[in-house]
C-alpha positions in Angstrom: 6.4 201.3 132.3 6.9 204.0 129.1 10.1 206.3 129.4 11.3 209.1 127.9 15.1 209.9 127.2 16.1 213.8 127.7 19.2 215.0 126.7 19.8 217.9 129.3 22.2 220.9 128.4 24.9 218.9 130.1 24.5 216.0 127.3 23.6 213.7 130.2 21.0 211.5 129.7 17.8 211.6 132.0 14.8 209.0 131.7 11.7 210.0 132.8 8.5 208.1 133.5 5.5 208.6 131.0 2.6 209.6 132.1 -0.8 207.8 131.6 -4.3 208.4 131.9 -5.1 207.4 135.4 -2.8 210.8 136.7 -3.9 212.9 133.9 -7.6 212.3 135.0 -6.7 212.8 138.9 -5.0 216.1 137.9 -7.6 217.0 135.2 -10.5 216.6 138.3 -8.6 218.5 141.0 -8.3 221.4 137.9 -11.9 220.9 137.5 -13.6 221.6 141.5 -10.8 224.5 141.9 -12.4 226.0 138.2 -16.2 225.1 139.7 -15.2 226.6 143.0 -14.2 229.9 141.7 -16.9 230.2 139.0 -19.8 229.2 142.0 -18.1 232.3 144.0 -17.8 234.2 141.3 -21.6 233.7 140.1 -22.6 234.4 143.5 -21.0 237.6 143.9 -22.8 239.2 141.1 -25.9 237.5 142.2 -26.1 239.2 145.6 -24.1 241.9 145.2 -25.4 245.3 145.5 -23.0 246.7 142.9 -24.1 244.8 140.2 -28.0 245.5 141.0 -28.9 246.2 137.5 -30.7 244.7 134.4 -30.2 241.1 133.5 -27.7 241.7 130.4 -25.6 243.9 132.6 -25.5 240.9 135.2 -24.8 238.5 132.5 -21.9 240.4 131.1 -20.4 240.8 134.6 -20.8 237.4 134.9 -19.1 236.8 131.8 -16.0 239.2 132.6 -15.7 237.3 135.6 -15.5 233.8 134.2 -13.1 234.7 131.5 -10.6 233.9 133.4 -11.6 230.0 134.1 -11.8 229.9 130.5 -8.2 230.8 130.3 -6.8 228.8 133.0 -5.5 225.6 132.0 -3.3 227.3 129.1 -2.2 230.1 131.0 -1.2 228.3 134.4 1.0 225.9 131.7 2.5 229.4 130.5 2.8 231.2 134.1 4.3 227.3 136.2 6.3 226.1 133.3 4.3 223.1 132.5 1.9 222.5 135.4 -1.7 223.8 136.2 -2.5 223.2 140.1 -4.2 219.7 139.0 -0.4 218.6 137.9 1.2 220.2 140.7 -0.1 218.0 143.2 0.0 214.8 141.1 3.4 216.2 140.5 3.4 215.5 136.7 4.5 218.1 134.0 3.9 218.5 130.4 7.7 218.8 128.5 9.0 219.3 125.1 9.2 215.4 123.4 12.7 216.4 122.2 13.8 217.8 125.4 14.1 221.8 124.2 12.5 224.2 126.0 8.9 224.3 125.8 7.5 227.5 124.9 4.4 229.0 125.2 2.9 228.1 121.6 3.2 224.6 122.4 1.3 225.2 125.5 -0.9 227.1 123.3 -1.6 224.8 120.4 -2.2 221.9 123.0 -4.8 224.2 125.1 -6.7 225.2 121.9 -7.0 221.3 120.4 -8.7 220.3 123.7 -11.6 221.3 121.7 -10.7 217.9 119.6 -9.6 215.8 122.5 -12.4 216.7 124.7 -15.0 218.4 124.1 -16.3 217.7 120.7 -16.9 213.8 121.0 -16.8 214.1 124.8 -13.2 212.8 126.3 -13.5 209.8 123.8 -10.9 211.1 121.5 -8.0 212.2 123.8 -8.8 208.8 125.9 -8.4 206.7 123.2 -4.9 208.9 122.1 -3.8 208.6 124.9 -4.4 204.8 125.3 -3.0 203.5 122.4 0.0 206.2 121.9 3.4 205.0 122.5 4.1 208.0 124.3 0.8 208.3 126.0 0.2 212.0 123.6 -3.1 212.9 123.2 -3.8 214.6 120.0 -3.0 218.1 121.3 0.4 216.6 123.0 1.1 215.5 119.5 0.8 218.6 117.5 2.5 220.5 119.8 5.2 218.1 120.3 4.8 217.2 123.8 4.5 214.7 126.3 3.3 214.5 130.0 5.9 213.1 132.7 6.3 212.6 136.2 8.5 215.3 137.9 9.1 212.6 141.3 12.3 213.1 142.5 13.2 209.1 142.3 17.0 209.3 141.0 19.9 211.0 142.9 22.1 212.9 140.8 25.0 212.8 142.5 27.0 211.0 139.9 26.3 213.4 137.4 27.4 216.7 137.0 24.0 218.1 137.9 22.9 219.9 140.7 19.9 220.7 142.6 19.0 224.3 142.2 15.6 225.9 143.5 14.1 228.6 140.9 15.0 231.2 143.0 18.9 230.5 143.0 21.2 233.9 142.3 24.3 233.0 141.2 27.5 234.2 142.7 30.0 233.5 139.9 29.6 234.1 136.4 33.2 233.2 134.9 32.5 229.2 135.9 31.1 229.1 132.5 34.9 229.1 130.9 34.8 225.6 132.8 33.9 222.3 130.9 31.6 219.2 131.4 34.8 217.4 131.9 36.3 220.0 134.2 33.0 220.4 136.6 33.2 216.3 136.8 36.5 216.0 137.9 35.8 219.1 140.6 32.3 217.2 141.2 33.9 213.8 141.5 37.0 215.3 143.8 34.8 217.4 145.8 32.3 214.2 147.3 35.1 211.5 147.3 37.3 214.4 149.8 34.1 215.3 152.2 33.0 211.7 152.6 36.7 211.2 153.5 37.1 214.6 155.6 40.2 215.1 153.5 40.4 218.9 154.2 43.7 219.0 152.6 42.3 218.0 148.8 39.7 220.2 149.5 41.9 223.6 149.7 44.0 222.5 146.8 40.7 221.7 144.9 39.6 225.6 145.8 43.3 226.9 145.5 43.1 225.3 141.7 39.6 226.5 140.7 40.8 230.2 142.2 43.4 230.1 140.1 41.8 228.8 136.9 39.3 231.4 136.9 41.0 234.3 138.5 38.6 234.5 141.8 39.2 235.9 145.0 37.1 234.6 148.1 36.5 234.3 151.7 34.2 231.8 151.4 35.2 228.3 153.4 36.6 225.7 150.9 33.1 223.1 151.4 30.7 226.8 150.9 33.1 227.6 147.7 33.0 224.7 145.7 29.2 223.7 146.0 28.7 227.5 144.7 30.6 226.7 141.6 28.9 223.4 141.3 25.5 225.3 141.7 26.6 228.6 139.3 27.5 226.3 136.7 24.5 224.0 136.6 22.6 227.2 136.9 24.2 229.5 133.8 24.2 226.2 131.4 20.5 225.2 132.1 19.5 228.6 131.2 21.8 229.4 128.5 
């Protein structure tokens, strides 16, 4: 099974599983009927539609205005999801950055437009074959853009790191945790699980009393609701810084 090693804005080490062709074609299939399905509806419409009841190049370019958008869809849902069309979604895969950075839209870009190469121009033979005998399972667009495909399956806990899940949507409560270190978030992180799994209320008020006082808060929040906030705020503002 190939891996890839991410170093995440915590400098702790993830692996994540590589992604080969078997997935990528499932994905690249379920991408393909939800692009015929909207492009059969959308050909239909202008077919039988009274408001397009004109000449045949008037039809055509309707039809053509309508489709642009299927033409656009793989490199702008990897834009708009962050990685993902629908296809990847549910096979719950993601295209990443090799290095682990932040993948920006040009990569996505530069991949989309050299699917002409991979696919197209010598039918799938070329980004098959890439992908097949690539140590990191790239096809040729994946390699000039500099990324890879991976799973995105939640198979690890992360409770012995300093991570923590957050869902996109998370607003944070508490913007000075970020004059807290790795090493300081660890030793709340590590203090905080050992105390609840030992209902040790007792370390868990002097754990909030000495994280109040570090960073000058003032709160009503419960001890349990205060300290998984600050675990959350400062996975949230180092992920994103």
């Amino acid at each position: 099974m190939s891996k890839l090693a991410i170093n995440t804005a915590q400098n702790v080490n993830l692996d994540y599983k590589l992604i080969g062709l078997g997935e990528r074609m499932v994905a690249f299939l379920i991408d393909g009927i939800i692009l015929f399905t909207y492009m059969t509806i959308m050909e239909n419409l202008v077919a039988f539609s009274e408001i397009f009841d004109s000449d045949g190049w008037t039809r055509r370019g309707f039809t053509g205005l309508f489709l642009l958008p299927a033409f656009f869809y793989s490199v702008l849902c990897h834009i708009i999801f962050g990685g993902q069309t629908v296809g990847k979604m549910i096979m719950k895969i993601k295209v990443v950055s090799v290095d682990g950075s932040p993948t920006e839209w040009y990569n996505f870009f530069v991949r989309w437009m050299l699917r002409i190469v991979d696919l197209w121009i010598f039918s799938p033979s070329i980004g098959i074959l890439s992908i097949l005998l690539s140590d990191k399972k790239q096809r040729i667009g994946d390699s000039a853009a500099g990324t890879v495909v991976i799973s995105v399956k939640k198979k690890h806990k992360i409770t012995s790191t300093i991570l923590e899940d957050i869902n996109d949507d998370y607003k944070p409560v508490f913007s000075n945790v970020t004059q807290l270190t790795d090493k300081d978030v660890r030793i709340i992180k590590e203090a905080y699980t050992i105390s609840r799994k030992n209902n040790d209320f007792r370390t868990l008020t002097l754990l909030k009393k000495k994280i109040c006082d570090t960073l000058g808060i003032e709160t009503k929040l419960y001890d349990i609701q205060f300290i998984d906030t600050i675990l959350k705020d400062y996975n949230f503002y180092t992920q994103n810084m």
